[in-house]
C-alpha positions in Angstrom: 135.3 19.5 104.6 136.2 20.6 107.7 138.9 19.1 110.3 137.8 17.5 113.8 140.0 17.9 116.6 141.2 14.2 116.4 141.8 14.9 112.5 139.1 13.1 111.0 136.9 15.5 108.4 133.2 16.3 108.6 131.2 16.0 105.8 129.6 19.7 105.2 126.2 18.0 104.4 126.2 16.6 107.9 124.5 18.1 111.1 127.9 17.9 113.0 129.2 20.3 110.5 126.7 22.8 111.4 126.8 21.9 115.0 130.6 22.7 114.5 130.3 26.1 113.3 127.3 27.2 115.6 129.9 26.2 118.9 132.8 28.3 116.9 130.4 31.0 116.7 129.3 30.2 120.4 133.1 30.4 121.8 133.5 33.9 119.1 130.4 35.4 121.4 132.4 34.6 124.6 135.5 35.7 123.4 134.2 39.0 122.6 132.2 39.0 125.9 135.6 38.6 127.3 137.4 41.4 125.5 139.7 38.5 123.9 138.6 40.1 120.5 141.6 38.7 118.9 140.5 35.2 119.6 136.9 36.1 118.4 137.9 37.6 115.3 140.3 34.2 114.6 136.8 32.3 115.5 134.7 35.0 112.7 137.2 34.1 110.2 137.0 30.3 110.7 133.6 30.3 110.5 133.4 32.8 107.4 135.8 30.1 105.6 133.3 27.4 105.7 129.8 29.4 105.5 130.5 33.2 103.7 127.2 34.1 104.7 127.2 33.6 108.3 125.4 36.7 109.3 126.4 36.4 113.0 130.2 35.8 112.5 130.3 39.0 110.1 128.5 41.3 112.1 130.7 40.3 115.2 133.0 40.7 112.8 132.7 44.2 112.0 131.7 44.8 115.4 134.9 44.2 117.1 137.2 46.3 114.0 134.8 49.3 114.8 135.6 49.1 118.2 139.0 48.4 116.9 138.8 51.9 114.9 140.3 49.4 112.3 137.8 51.0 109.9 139.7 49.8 106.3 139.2 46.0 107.4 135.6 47.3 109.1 135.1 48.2 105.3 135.3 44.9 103.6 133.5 43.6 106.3 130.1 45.9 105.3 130.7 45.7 101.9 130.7 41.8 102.1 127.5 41.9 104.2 125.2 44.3 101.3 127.0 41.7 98.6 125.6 38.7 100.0 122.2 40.4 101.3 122.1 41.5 97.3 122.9 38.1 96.2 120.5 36.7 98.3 117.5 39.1 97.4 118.9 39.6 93.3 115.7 38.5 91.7 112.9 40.6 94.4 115.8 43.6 94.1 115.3 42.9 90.4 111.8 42.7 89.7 111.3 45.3 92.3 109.6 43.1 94.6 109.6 43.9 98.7 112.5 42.8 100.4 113.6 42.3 103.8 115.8 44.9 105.2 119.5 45.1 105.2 121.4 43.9 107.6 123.5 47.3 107.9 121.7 50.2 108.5 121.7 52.9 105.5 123.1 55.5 108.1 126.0 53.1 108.7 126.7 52.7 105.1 126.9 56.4 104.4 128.9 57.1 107.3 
């Protein structure tokens, strides 16, 4: 459950819980527009608490600790992108199937 601003919880099932997490990602995009990336990588963190696989808060996320040069944390971050792109795509990966393409480029992983 997540915590409303006047303290009452949101069911996750419910559309105000997505709802909530698509403005947190919304107010991440202008902090980082903004150069507040503190306040963006607070929001990417929040958001990555209730949904893991939020594509768009983890690639801001690792966004902002490149341009950071905070490349340890920047990392995690890329290594937690390919584990839930694997987790996603385990059987087609598995059964050798066509899959969609990875989030992170190859080039970015290598490097």
């Amino acid at each position: 459950m997540i915590e409303a601003e006047v303290g009452s919880t949101v069911d996750p099932s419910s559309p105000l819980y997505r709802q909530m997490i698509t403005l947190m990602n919304n107010r991440s995009a202008m902090y980082e527009k903004g150069n507040f990336k503190e306040l963006a990588l607070d929001d990417c963190d929040k958001i990555l608490s209730l949904d893991h696989k939020h594509a768009k808060a983890r690639a801001r996320k690792l966004k902002i600790l490149e341009s950071q040069k905070d490349f340890q944390r920047a990392l995690v971050e890329v290594c937690a992108v390919q584990l839930v792109y694997m987790q996603e795509n385990r059987e087609k990966l598995r059964l050798g199937l066509p899959t969609p393409p990875p989030s992170v480029d190859q080039a970015k992983l290598e490097q």
